[in-house]
PALUMNU-567800 format. One record per residue: residue number from 1; z, x, y of N, C-alpha, C in turn. Coordinates in Angstrom, 3 decimals. Example, Ala and Ser with C-alpha at 12.3 -4.5 7.8 and 13.67 -1.06 7.14 Angstrom:
BEGIN
SITE|n|nc3|nc1|nc2|cac3|cac1|cac2|cc3|cc1|cc2
SITE|1|7.800|13.190|-5.690|7.800|12.300|-4.500|7.800|13.200|-3.300
SITE|2|7.080|12.850|-2.250|7.140|13.670|-1.060|7.870|12.900|0.030
! end
This chain:
BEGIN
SITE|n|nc3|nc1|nc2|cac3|cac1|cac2|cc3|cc1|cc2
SITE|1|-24.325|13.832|-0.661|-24.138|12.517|-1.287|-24.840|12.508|-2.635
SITE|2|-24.186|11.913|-3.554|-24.795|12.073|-5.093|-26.361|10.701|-5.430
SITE|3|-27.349|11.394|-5.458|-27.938|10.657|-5.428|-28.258|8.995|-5.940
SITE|4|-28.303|7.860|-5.697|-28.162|6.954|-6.133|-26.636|5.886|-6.276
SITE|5|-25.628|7.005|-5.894|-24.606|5.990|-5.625|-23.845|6.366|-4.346
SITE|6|-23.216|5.438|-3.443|-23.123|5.683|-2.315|-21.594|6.662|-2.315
SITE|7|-21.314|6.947|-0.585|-20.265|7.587|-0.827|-19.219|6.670|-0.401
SITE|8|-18.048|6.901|-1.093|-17.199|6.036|-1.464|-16.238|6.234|0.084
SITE|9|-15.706|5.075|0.640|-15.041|5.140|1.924|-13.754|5.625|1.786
SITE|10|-13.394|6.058|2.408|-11.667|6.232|2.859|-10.721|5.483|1.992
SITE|11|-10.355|5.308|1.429|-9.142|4.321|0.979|-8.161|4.070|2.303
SITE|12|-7.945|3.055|2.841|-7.021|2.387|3.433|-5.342|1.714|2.964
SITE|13|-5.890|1.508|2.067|-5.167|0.518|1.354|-4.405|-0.710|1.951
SITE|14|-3.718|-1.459|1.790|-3.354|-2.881|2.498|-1.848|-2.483|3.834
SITE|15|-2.134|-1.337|3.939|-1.170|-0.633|5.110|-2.060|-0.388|5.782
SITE|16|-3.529|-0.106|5.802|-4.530|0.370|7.184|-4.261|2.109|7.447
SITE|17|-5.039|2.317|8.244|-5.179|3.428|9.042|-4.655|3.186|10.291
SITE|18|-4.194|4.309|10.886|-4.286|4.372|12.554|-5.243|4.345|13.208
SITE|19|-4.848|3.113|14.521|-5.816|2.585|15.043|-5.600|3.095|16.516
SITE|20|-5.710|3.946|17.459|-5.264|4.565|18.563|-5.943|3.304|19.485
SITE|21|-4.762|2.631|20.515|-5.024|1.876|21.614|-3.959|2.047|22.385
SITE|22|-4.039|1.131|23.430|-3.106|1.172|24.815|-2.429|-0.601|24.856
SITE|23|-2.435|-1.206|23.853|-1.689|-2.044|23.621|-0.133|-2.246|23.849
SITE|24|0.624|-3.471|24.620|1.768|-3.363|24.019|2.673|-3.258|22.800
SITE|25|1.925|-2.775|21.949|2.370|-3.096|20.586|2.423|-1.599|20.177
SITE|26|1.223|-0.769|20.751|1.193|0.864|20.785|2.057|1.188|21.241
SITE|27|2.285|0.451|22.616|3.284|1.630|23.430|4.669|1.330|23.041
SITE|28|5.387|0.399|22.330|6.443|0.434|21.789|6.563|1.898|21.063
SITE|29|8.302|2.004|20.845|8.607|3.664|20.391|8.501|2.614|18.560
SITE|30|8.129|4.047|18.107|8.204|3.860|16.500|9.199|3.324|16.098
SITE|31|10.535|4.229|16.360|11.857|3.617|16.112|11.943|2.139|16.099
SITE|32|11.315|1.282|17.043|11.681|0.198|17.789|10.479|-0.784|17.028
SITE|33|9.294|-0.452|16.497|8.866|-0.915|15.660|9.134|-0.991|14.010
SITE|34|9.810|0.182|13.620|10.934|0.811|12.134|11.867|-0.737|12.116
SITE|35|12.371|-0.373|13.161|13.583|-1.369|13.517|13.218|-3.313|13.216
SITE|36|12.266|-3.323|14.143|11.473|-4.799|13.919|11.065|-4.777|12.855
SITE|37|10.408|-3.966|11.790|9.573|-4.133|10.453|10.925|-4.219|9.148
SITE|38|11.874|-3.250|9.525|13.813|-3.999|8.999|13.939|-5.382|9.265
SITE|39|13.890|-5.776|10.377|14.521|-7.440|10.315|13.793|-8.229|9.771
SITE|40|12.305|-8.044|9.877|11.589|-8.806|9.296|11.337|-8.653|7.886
SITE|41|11.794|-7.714|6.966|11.956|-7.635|5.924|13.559|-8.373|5.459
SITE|42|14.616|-8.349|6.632|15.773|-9.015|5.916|15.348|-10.614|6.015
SITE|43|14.551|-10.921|7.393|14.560|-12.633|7.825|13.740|-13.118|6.151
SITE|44|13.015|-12.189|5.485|11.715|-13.280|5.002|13.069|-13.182|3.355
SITE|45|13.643|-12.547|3.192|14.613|-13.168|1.839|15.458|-14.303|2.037
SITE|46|15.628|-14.317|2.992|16.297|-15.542|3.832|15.251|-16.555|3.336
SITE|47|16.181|-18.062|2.252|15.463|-18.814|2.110|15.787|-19.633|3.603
SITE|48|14.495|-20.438|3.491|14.414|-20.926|4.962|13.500|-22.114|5.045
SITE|49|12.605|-22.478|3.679|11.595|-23.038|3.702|9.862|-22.768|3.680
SITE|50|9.068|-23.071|3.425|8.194|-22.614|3.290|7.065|-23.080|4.957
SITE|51|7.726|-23.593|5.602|7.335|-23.832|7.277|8.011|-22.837|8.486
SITE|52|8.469|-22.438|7.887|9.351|-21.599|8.580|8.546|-20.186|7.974
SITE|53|8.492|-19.765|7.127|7.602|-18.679|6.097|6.508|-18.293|6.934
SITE|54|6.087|-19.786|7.154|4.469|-20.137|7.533|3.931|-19.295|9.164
SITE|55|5.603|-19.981|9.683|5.629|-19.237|10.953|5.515|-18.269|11.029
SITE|56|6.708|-17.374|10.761|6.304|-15.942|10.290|5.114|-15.253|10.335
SITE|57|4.405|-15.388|9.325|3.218|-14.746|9.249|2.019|-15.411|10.271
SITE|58|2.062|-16.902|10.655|1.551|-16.693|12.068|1.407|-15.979|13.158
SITE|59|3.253|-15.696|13.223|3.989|-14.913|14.227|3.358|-13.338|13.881
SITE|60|3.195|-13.062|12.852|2.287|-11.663|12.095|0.913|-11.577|13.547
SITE|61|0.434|-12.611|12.340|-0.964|-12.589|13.089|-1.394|-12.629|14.523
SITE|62|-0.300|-13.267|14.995|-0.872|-12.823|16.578|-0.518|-11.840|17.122
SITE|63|0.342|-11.513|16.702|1.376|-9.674|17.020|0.068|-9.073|16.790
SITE|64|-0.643|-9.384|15.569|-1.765|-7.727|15.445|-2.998|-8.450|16.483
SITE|65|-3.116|-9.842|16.437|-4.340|-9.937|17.372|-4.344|-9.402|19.194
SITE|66|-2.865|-9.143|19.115|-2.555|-8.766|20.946|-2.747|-7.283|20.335
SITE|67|-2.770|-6.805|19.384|-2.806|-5.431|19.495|-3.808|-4.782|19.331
SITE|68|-4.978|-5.651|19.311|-6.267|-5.656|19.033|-6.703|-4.620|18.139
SITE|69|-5.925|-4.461|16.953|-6.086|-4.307|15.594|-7.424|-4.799|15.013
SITE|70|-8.856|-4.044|14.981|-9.640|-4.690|14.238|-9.083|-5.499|12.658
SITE|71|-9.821|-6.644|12.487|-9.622|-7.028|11.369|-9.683|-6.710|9.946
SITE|72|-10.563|-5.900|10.036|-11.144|-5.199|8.673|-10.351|-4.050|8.266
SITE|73|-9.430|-3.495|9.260|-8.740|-2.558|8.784|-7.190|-2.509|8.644
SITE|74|-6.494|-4.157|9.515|-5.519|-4.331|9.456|-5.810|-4.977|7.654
SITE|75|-6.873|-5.608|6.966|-6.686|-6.245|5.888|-7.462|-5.790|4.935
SITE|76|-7.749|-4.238|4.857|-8.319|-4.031|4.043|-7.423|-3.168|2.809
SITE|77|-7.793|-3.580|1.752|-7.495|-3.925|0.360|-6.411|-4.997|0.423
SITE|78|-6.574|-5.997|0.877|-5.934|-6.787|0.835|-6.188|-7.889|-0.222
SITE|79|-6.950|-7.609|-0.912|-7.413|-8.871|-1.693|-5.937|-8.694|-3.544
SITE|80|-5.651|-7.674|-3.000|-4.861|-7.717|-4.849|-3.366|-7.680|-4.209
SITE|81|-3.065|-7.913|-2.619|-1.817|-8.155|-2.651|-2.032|-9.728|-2.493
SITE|82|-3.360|-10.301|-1.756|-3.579|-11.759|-1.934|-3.354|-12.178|-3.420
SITE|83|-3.777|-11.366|-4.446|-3.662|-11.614|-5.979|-2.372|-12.201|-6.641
SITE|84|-1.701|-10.906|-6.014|-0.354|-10.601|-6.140|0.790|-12.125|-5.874
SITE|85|0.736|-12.308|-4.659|1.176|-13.160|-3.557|1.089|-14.529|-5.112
SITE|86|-0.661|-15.003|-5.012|-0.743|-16.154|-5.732|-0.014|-16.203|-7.416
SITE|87|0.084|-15.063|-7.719|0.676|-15.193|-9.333|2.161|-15.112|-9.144
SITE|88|2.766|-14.726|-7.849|4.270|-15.077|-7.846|4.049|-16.149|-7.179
SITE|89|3.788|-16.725|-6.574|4.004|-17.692|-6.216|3.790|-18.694|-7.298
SITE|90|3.268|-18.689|-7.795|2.527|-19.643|-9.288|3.849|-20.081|-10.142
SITE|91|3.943|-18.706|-10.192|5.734|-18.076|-11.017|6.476|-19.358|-10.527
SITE|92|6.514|-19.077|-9.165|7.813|-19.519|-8.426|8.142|-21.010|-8.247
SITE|93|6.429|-21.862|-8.420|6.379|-23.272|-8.175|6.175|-23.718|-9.706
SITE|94|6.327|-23.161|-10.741|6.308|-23.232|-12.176|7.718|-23.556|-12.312
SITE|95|8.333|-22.164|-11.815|9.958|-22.406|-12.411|11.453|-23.123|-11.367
SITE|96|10.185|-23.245|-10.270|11.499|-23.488|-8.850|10.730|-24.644|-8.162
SITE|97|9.312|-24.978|-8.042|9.138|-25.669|-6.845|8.210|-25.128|-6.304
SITE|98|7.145|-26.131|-5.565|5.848|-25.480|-5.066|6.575|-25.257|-3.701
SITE|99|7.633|-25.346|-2.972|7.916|-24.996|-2.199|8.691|-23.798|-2.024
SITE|100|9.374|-23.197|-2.769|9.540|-22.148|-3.230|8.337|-21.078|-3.315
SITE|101|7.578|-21.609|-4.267|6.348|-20.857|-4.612|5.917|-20.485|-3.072
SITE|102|5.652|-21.385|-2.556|4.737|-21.323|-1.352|5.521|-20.280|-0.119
SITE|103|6.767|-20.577|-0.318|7.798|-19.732|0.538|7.414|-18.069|0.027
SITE|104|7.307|-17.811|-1.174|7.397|-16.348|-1.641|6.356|-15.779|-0.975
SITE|105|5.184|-16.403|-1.545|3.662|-16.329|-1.390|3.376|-15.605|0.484
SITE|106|4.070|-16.561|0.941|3.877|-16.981|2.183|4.980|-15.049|3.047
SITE|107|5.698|-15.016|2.347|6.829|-13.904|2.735|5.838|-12.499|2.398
SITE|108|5.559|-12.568|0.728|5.111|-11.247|0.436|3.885|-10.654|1.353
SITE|109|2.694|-11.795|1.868|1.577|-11.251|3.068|2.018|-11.246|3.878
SITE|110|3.136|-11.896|4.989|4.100|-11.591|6.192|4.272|-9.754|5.890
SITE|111|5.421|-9.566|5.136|5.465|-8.230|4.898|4.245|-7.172|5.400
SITE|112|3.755|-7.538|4.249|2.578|-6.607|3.957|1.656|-6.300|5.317
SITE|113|1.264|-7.504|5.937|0.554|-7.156|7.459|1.437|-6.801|8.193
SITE|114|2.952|-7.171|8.500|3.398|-6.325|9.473|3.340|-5.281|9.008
SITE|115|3.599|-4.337|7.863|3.390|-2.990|8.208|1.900|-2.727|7.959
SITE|116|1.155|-3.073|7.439|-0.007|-2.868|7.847|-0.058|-2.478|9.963
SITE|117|0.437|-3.478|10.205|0.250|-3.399|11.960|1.387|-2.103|12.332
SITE|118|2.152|-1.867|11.859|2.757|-0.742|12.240|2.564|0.426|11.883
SITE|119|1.819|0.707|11.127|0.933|1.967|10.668|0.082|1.964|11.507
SITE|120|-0.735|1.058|11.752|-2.217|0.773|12.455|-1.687|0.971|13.949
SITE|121|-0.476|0.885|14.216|-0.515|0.909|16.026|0.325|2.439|16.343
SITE|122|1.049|2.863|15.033|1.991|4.180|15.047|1.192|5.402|14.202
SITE|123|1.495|6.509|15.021|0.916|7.769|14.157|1.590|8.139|12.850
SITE|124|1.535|8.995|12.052|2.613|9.071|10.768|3.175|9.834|11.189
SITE|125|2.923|10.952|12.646|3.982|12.131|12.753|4.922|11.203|13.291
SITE|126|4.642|10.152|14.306|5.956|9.653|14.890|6.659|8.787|13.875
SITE|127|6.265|8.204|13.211|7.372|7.645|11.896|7.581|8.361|11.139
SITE|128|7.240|9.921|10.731|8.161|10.672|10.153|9.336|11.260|10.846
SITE|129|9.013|11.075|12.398|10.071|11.562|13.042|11.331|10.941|12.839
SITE|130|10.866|9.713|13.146|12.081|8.305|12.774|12.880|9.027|11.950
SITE|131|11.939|9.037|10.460|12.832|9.212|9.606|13.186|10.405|9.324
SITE|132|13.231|11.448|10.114|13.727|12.892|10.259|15.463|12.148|10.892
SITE|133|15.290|11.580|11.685|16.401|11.245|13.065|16.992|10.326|12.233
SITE|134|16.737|9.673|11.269|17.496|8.221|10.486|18.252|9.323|9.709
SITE|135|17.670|10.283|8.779|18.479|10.897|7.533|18.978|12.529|8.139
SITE|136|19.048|12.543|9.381|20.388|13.331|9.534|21.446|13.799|9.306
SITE|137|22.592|12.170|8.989|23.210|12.073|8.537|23.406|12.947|6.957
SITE|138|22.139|12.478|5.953|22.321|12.593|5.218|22.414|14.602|4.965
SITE|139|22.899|15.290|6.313|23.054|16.900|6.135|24.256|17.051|5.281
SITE|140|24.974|16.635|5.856|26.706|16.189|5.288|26.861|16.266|3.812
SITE|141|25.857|15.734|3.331|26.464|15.534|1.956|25.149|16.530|0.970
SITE|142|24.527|17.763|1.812|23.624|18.435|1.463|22.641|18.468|1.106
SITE|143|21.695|17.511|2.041|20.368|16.791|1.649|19.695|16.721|2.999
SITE|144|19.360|18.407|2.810|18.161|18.327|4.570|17.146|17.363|5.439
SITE|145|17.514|17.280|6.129|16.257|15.606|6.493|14.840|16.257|6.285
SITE|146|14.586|17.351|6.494|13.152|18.253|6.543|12.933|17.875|5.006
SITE|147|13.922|17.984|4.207|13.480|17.051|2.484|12.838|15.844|2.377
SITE|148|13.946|15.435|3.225|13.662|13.823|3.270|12.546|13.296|3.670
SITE|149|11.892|13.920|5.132|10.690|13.766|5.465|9.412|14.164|4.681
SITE|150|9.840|15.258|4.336|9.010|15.672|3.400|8.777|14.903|2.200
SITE|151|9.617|14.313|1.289|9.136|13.742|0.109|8.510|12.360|0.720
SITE|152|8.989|11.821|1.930|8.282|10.680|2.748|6.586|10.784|2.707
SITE|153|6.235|11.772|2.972|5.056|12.379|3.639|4.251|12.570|2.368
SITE|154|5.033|13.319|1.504|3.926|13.282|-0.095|3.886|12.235|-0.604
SITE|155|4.625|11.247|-0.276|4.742|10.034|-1.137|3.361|9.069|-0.229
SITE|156|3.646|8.998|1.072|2.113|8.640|1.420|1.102|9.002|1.434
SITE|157|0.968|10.487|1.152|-0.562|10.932|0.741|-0.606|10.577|-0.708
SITE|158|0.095|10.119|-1.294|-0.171|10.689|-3.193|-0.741|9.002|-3.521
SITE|159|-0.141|8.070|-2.599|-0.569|7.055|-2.722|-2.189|6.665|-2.932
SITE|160|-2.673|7.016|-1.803|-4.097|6.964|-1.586|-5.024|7.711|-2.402
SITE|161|-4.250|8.860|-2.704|-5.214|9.985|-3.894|-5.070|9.061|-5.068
SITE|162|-4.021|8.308|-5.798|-3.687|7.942|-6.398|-5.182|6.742|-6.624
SITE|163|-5.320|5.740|-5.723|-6.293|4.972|-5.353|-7.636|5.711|-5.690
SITE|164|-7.726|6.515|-5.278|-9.142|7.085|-4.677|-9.309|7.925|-6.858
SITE|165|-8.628|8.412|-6.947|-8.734|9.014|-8.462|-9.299|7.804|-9.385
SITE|166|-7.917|6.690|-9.041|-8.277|5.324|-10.125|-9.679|4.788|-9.991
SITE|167|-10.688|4.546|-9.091|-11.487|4.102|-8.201|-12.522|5.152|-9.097
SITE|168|-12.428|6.491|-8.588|-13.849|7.416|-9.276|-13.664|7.090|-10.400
SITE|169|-12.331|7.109|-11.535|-12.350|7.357|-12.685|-12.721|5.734|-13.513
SITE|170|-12.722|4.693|-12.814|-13.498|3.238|-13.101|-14.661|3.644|-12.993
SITE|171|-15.562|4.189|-11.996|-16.878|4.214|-11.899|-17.420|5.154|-13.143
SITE|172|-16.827|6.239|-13.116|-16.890|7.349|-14.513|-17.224|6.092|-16.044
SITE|173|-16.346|5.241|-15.962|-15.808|4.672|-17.076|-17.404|3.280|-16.970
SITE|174|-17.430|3.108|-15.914|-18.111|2.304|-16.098|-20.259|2.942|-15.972
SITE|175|-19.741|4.016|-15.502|-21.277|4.309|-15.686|-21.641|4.651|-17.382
SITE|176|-21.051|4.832|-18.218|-20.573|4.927|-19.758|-20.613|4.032|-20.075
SITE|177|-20.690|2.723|-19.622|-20.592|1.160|-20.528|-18.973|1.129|-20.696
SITE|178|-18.288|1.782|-20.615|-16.423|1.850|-20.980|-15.606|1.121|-19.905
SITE|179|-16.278|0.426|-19.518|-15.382|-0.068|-18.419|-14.647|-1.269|-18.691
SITE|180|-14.425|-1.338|-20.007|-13.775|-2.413|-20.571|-12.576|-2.119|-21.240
SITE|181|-12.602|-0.589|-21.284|-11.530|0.031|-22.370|-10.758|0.637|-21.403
SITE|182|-9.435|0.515|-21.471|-8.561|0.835|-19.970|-8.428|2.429|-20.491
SITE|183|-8.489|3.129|-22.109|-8.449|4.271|-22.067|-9.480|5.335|-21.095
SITE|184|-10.399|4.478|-21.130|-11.422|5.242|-20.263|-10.938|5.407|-19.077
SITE|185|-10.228|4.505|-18.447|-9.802|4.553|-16.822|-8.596|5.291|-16.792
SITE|186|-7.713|5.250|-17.989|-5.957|5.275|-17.415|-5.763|6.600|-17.875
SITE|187|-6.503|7.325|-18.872|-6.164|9.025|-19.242|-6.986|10.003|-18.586
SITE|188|-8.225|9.970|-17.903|-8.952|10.368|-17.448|-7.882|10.423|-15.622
SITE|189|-7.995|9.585|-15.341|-6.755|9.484|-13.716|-5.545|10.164|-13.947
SITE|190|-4.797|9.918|-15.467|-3.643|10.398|-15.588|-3.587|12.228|-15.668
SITE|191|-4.286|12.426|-16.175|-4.974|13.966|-16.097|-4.899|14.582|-15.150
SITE|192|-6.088|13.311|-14.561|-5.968|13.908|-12.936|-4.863|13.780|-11.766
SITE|193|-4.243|13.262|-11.745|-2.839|12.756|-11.087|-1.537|14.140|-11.376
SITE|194|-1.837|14.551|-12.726|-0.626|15.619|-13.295|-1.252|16.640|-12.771
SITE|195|-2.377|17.116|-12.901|-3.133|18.660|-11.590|-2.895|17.743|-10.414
SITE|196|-3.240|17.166|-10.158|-2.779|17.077|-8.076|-1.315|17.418|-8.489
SITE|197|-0.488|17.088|-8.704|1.264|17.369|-9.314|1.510|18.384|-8.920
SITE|198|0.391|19.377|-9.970|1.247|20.595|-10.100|0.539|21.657|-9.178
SITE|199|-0.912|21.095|-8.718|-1.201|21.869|-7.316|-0.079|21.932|-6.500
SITE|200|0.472|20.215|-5.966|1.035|20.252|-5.147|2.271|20.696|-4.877
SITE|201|2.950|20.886|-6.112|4.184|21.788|-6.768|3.825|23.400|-6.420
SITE|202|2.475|24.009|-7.007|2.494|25.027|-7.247|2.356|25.606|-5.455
SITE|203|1.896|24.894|-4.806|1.783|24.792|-3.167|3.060|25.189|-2.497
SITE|204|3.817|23.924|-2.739|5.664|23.979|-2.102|6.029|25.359|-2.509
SITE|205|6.028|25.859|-4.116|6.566|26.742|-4.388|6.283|28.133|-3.460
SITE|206|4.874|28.134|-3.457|4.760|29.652|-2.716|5.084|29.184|-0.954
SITE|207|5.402|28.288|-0.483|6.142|28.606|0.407|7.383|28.228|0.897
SITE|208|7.918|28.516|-0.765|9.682|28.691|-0.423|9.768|27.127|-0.144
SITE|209|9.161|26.041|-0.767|9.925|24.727|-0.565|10.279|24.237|-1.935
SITE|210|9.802|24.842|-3.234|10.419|24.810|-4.650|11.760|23.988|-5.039
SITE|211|12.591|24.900|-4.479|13.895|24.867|-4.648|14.614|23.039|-4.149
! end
């Protein structure tokens, strides 16, 4: 540990970690949670009201409280999609109606915790499986699902590195007094983001996944 500043946790991000239990919410098949986290992404564009919205993400919240989902990890980094949520919604009761507003607001954290809870109750091998078994299909038209899964799979690790880079390279910036100048934060990460790239490129390549 570097002396004087602590070590920096896991990144989670507002999807969580896996949370291994014996819940009904665990023992559902992935598929069947894939499936539920689809409808509930078509129900919440569905205007409907902002009481109805409300439900919803009630209906969220007790789904993860039976699944006894600690709290801290079904909502952690949750504070900049809370951010998020309030400046469209702001948007939305500016140009449409605080009921509107409140409807968006109310949809975009619905989202966001259910899959938060479906990460948190599913492993990533079994939802990559899903989506091994979903893009099958897509052999036919010459697009291996072992691709498909695969760019699935880098795309959720690159996320979090992504986090975890931006995060050191603020502290960098700010132990410098620079933490005001976004050059300090955004070329220093970007640097670093293009080597993870081409590690991870130069990786695939030597074993024949290049192509």
């Amino acid at each position: 540990m570097t002396r004087g500043r602590p070590l920096r946790a896991p990144w989670a991000g507002p999807l969580g970690l896996h949370h291994p239990g014996s819940s009904v919410v665990h023992r559902l098949p992935a598929s069947v949670k894939l499936l539920l986290l689809a409808v509930t992404g078509v129900a919440v564009v569905l205007p409907a009201g902002p009481a109805v919205a409300a439900a919803g993400l009630g209906l969220v919240v007790l789904v993860t409280a039976v699944a006894r989902v600690p709290w801290h990890r079904a909502t952690r980094g949750l504070l900049h999609v809370l951010l998020t949520a309030a400046v469209l919604g702001g948007y939305q009761t500016w140009v449409r109606g605080p009921a509107l507003g409140a409807e968006v607001a109310l949809d975009l954290l619905t989202l966001v915790l259910a899959g938060a809870l479906v990460t948190a109750t599913t492993r990533a091998d079994d939802l990559l499986a899903v989506v091994a078994r979903a893009a099958r299909p897509l052999r036919h038209v010459g697009l291996p699902p072992e691709t498909v899964v695969l760019a699935v799979g880098l795309f959720l690790r690159t996320v979090p590195v992504l986090v975890q880079v931006m995060g050191e390279a603020r502290d960098a910036a700010r132990a410098r007094g620079l933490d005001r100048d976004p050059r300090a934060v955004v070329v220093p990460a970007a640097v670093r983001m293009v080597g993870h790239a081409r590690t991870t490129g130069d990786a695939l390549a030597a074993r024949g996944l290049g192509d």
